[in-house]
C-alpha positions in Angstrom: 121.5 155.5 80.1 123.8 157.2 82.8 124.6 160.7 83.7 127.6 162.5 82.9 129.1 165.0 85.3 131.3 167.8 84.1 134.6 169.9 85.7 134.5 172.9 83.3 137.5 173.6 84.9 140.2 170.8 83.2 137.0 170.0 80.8 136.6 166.6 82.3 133.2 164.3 82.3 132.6 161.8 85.2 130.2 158.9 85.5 129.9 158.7 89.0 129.3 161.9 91.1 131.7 160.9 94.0 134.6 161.0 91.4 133.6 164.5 90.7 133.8 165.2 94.4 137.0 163.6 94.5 138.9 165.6 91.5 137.2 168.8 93.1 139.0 168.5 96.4 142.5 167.3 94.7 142.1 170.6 92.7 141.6 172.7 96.1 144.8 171.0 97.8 147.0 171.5 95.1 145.6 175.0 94.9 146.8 175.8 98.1 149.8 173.8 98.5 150.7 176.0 95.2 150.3 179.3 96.7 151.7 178.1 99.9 155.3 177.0 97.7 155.1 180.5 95.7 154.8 182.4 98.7 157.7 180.1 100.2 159.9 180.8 96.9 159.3 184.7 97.2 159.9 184.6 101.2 163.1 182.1 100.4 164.3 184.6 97.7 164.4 187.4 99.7 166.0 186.1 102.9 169.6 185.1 102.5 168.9 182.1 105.3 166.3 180.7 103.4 167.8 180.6 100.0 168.8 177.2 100.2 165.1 175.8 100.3 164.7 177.1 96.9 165.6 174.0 95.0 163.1 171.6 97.2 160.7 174.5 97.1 161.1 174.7 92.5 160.8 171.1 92.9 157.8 171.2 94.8 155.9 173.2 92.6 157.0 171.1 89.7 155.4 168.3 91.4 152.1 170.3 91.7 152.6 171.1 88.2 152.6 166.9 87.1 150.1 166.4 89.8 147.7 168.7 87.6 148.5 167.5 84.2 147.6 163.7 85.5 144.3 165.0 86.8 144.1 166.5 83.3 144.7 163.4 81.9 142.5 161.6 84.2 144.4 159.8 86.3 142.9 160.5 89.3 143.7 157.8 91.9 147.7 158.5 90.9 146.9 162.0 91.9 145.2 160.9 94.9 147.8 158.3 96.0 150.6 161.0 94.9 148.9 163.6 97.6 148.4 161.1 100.5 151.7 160.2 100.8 153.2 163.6 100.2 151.0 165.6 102.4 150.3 163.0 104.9 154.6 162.4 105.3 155.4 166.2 105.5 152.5 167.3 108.4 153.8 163.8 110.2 157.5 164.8 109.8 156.6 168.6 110.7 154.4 168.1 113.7 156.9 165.3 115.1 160.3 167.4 114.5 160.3 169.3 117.9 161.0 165.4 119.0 163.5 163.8 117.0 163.1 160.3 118.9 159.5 160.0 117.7 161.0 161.1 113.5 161.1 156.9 113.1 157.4 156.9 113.9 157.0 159.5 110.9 159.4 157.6 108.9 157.4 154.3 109.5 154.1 156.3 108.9 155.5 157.6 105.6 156.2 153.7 104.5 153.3 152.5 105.7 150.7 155.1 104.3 152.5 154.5 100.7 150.9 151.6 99.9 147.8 152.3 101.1 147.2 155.6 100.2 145.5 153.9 96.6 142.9 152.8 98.8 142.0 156.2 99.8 140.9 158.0 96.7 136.9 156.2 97.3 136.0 158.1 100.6 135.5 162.0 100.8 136.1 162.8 103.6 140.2 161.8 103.1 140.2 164.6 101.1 138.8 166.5 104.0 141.8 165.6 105.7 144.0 166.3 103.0 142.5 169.9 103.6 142.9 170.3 106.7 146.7 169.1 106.7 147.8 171.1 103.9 146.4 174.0 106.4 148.6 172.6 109.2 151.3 172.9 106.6 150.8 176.0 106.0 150.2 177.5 109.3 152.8 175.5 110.2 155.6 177.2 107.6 154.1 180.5 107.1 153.7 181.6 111.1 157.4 181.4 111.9 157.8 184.4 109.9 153.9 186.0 110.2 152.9 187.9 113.4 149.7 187.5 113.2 150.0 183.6 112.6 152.1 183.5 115.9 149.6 182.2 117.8 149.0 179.1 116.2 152.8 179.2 115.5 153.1 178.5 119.4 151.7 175.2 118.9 154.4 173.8 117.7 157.0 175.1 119.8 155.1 175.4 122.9 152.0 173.2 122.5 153.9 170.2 121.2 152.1 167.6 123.0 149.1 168.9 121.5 150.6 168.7 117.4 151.5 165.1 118.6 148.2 164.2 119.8 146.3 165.7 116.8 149.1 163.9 114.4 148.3 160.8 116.4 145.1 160.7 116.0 145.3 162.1 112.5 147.2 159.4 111.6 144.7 157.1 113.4 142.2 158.0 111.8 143.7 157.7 108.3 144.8 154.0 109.2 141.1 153.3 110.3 139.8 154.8 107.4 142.4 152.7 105.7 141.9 149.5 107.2 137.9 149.9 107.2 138.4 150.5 103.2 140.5 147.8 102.8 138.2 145.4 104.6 135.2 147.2 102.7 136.9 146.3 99.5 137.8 143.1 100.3 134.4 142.1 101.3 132.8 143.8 98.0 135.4 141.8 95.6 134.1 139.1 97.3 130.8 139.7 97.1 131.7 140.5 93.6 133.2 137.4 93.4 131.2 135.5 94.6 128.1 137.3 92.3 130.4 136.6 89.3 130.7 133.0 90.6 126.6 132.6 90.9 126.3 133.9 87.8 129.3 131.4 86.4 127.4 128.7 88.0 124.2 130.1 86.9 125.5 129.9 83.2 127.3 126.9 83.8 123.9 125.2 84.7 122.3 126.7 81.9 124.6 125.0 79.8 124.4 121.7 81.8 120.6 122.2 81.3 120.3 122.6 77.9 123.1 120.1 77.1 121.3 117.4 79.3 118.2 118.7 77.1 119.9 118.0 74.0 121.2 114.6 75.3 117.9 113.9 76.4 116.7 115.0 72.7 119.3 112.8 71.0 118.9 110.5 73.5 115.3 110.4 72.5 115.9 110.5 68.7 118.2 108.0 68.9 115.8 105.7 70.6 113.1 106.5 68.2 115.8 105.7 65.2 116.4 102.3 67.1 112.8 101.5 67.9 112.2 102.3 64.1 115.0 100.1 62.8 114.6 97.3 65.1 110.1 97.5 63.6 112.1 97.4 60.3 114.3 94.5 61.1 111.7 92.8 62.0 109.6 93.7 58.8 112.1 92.4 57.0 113.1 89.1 59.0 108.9 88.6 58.9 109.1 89.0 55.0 112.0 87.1 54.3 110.5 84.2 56.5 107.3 84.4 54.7 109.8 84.5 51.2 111.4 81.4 52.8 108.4 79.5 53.5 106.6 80.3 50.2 109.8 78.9 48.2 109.9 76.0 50.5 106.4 75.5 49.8 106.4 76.0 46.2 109.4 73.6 45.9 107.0 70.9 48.1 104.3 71.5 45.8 106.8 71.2 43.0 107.9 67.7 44.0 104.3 66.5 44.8 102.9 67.5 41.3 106.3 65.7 39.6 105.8 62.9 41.5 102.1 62.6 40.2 103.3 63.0 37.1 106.0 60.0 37.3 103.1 58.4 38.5 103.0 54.4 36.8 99.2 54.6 37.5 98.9 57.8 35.3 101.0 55.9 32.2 99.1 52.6 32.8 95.6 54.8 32.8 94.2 53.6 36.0 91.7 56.5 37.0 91.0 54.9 40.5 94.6 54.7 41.7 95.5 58.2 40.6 92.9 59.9 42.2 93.5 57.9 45.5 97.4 59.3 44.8 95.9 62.7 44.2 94.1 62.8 47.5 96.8 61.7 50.0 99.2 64.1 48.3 97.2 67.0 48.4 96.4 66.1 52.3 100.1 65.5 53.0 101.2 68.2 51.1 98.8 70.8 52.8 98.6 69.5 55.5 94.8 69.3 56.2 92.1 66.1 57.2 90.1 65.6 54.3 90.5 65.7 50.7 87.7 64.0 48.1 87.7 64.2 44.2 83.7 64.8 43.0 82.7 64.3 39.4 79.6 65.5 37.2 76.8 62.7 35.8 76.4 62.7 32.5 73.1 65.2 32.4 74.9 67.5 34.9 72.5 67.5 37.8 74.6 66.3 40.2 78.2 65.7 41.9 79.2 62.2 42.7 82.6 61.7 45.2 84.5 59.3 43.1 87.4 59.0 46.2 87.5 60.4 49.7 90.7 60.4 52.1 90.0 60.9 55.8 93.8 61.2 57.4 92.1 60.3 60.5 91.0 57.3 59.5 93.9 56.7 56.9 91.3 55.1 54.9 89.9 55.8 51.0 85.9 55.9 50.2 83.7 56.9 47.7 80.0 57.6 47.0 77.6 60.3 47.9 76.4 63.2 45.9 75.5 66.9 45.8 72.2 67.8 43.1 73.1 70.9 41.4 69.7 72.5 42.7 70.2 72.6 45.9 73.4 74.6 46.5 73.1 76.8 43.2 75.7 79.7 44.8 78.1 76.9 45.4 78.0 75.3 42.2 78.0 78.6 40.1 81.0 80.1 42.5 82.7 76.8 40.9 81.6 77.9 37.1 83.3 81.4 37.6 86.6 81.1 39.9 90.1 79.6 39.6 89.4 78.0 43.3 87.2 78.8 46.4 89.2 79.7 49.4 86.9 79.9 52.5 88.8 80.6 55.7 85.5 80.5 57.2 82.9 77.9 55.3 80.2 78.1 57.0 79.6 82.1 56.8 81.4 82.4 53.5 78.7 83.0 51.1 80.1 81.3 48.4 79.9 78.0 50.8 77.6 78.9 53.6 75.1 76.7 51.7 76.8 73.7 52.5 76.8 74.2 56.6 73.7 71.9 57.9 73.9 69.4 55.1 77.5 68.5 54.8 79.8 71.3 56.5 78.2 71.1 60.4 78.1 67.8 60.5 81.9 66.9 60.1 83.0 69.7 61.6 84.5 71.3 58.6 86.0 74.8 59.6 87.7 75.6 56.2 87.5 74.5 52.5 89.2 75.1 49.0 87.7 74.0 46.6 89.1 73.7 42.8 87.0 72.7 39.7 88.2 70.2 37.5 88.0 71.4 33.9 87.8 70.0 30.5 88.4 73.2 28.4 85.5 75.5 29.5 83.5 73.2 30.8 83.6 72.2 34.7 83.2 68.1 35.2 83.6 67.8 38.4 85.4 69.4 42.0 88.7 69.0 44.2 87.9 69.5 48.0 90.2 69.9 50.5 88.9 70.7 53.8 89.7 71.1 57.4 88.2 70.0 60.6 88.4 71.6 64.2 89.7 74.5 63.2 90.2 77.1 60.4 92.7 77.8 58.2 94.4 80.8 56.4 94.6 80.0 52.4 97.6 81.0 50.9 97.9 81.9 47.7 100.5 79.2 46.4 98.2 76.7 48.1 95.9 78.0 46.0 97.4 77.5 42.7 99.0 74.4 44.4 95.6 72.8 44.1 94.4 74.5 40.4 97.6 72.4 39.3 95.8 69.2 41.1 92.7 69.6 39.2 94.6 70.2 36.5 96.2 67.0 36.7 93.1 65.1 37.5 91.8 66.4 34.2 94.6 65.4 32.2 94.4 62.3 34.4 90.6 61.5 33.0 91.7 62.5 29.5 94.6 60.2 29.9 92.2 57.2 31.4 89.5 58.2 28.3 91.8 57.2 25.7 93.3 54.6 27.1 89.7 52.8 26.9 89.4 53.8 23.7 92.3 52.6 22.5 91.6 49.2 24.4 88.3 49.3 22.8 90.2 49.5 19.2 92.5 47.0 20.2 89.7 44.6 20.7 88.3 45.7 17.1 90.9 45.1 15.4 92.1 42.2 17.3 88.5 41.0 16.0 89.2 42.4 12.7 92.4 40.7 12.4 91.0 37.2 13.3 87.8 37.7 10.4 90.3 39.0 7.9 92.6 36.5 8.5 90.3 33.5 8.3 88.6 35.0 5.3 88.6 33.4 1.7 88.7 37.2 0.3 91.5 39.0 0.2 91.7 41.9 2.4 94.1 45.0 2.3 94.0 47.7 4.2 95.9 51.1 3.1 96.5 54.6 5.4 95.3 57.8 4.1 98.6 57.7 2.0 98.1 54.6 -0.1 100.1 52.7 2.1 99.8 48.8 2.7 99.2 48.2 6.4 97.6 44.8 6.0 96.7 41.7 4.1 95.4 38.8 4.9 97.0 35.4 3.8 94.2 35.6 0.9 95.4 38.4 -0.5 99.1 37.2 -0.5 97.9 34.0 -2.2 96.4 36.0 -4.5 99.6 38.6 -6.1 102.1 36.4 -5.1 103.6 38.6 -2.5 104.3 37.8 1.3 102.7 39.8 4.3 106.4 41.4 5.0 106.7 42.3 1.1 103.5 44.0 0.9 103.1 46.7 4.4 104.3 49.5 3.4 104.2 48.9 -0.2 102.2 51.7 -2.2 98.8 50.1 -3.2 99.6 51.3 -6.9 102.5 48.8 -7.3 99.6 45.9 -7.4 98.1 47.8 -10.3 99.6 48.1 -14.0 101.2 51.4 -15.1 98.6 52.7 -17.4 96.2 53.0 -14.4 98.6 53.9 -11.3 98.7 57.3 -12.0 94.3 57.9 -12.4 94.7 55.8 -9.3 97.1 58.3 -7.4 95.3 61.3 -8.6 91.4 60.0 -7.7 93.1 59.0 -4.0 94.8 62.4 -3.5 91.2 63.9 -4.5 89.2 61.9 -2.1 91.1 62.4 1.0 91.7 66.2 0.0 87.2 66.6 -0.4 86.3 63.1 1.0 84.0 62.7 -2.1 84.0 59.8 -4.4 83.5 59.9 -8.1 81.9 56.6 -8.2 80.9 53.7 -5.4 83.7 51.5 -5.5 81.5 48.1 -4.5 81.8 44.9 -6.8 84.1 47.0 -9.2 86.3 45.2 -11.8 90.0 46.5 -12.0 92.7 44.9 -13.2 95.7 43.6 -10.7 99.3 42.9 -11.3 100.9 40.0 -9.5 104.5 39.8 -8.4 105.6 37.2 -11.6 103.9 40.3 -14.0 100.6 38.8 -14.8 97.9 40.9 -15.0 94.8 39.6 -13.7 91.5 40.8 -12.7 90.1 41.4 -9.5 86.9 42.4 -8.1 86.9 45.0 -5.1 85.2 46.6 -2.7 85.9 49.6 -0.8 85.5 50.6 2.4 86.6 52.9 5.7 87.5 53.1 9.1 89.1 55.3 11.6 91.3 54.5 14.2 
């Protein structure tokens, strides 16, 4: 906090000490320059010859009197300007009047001191010689008309060189002091400036700094936002690849498994050419050197390969066998999963029992294996396998080659019953050519009473031809009294498949297609087809 500096005198308070000095001084000279113009205005008064300085004199004192209300006021450099000039330009024109070529000097050094007498009010000792010219001034006035001021008097009008020199230098002195404070000034608003301009530049870096710092931050941000982005763009081209491939893959194993489907060898039943089909597609579909299809023996203590495709070799075989007992992990892995996908076969553990016997040997890397189901019950295994090196499973492969053994399933159930039906087609090719050569006649009926075939005996027999009789109920060869007990006992018998009597050598009566009743002798009997 600074110190405050009081005049009690005009009740002023100063922050610097030097302006305290500075008031104090301007309050002296205008002190005495005010008694100097009051004893004037009394002297001028009283002497008729002197009367006419009365006017300057009043105005004199009036400027005293606005010289000490603007120090009142604090305007203390106007005061101290107002003064310099004043005091400075009377001594000057005083001391140089006994030589009226030399009043131009005092004339130039009355213009000249004007605008710099501002620059005066920061040095003490000015005010010193503000002093000491007001006494000048005074001496100067008041000893014309004082005896005992005479000698100093004298000066003027006898020592006028000396007033001249001591104006001179006076005035030298001021204009030094003047000069030297304008320089002085000059160099401290420089070195303000050029403080002011540090600290600008100082600021001004600062900013730079901490802008740069915030580019640098953004900068840094922004990089951070791209590096993340671009790690996400390529997250997402990654996924949508993998999207792409698993679609294009899923329609590949779409087409495969519809073209196994359409297969002729599937309609015509043939076991042995569907599974060679299933193999190569499975191998050009997945891409991979070995597929084989392996099926159970009857008592279920070992696997026999039924067809192998080595695309190598581009070449089909069969034979070979795994016995249940010695790979029991393997076997029961099979019992309990949809398929076996090992990347690595011979340290998986579902397959690692497989590696000296089979796995080593052909340099099988990978395997996936499916079981081939007939409802709970596993008959046999789909193995696809790669040699040389592994391979990564994916899960549409996976389910890729569940639908395979799948198919091969359907494909055995398929090949089943087209034996048996081939097998009935021989029996009742066989059956046709007995009944048909018979001397009995022979009718066969469905499980709704329906003709399905007679023999040429049996036409012989009610009159009817072959074309007449299929699909004719069997109760229009009876009379009408009995067709109904007939219809009822049938519907009984295939409803509880019990007889109520054993229909062998029994006598019924028949009606022929003229309407003669006749009777017959039948026998009754039952197969399935």
């Amino acid at each position: 906090m600074n110190n405050q500096y009081r005049l009690p005198l005009l009740s002023l308070t100063f922050d610097d000490p030097a302006e305290l000095r500075r008031t104090r001084f301007l309050l002296i000279t205008i002190f005495i320059t005010t008694l100097t113009f009051i004893f004037l205005l009394i002297e001028s008064m009283i002497s008729i010859d002197a009367r006419q300085y009365i006017p300057v004199i009043l105005l004199a004192l009036i400027v005293n009197a606005l010289a000490l209300l603007l120090l009142r006021l604090g305007f203390v450099k106007v005061v101290s300007s107002l003064f310099a000039w004043g005091i400075f330009s009377i001594v000057t024109y005083n001391t140089l009047l006994i030589d009226q070529g030399l009043r131009s000097i005092a004339i130039v050094g009355y213009f000249a001191l004007v605008p710099l007498s501002s620059l005066l009010f920061d040095s003490h000792k000015i005010n010193w010689l503000i002093v000491a010219s007001g006494a000048v001034f005074v001496v100067t006035y008041i000893g014309e008309s004082q005896e005992w001021l005479q000698p100093v008097y004298g000066l003027r009008t006898d020592g006028g060189d000396l007033i001249i020199l001591l104006a001179v230098l006076s005035v030298t002195a001021v204009l030094q002091r003047v000069y030297k404070s304008i320089i002085s000034q000059a160099a401290n608003d420089l070195v303000k400036a050029n403080h002011e301009l540090k600290v600008s530049q100082e600021h001004l870096q600062s900013v730079y700094n901490e802008l740069e710092s915030r580019v640098g931050q953004r900068t840094a941000e922004l990089s951070a936002a791209n590096e993340s982005l671009r790690y996400e763009i390529m997250l997402r081209v990654q996924a949508d690849k993998r999207l792409r491939d698993r679609e294009a893959n899923l329609r590949k194993h779409n087409r495969a498994l519809t073209s196994l489907t359409q297969s002729v060898a599937l309609a015509q039943g043939d076991l042995k050419q569907v599974l060679q089909q299933v193999t190569e597609t499975a191998a050009k579909t997945l891409d991979i050197q070995r597929v084989s299809i392996w099926f159970h023996n009857n008592n279920m203590t070992k696997i026999q390969c039924w067809d192998l495709f080595d695309v190598n070799e581009q070449r089909h075989s069969e034979g070979g066998e795994l016995r249940l007992e010695d790979y029991p992990v393997y076997f029961n892995s099979l019992t309990t999963a949809r398929a076996i996908a090992a990347v690595d076969a011979v340290k998986d553990y579902r397959t690692y029992e497989l590696a000296q016997s089979y796995l080593q040997q052909l340099d099988i890397k990978s395997m996936l294996e499916a079981p081939i189901r007939r409802g709970t019950q596993v008959i046999g295994v789909l193995c696809n396998e790669t040699t040389g090196q592994t391979r990564n499973w994916t899960v549409e492969e996976e389910n890729f080659v569940g639908s395979l053994a799948d198919f091969i399933t359907l494909a055995t159930q398929l090949h089943e019953q087209r034996q048996i039906k081939e097998a009935l087609r021989v029996s009742e090719e066989r059956y046709r050519l007995v009944a048909e050569t018979a001397e009995d006649g022979i009718i066969t009926i469905d499980q709704d009473s329906t003709i399905s075939f007679v023999n040429p005996a049996l036409e012989k027999l009610f009159g009817h031809t072959a074309v007449e009789l299929i699909g004719m109920p069997l109760a229009n060869l009876m009379p009408p009294y009995i067709r109904k007990q007939h219809q009822d006992g049938f519907r009984r018998y295939i409803s509880t498949n019990q007889k109520q009597m054993n229909w062998q050598e029994v006598q019924v009566p028949g009606l022929r297609k003229d309407g003669q009743q006749i009777n017959i002798e039948i026998s009754f009997g039952e197969y399935h087809s």
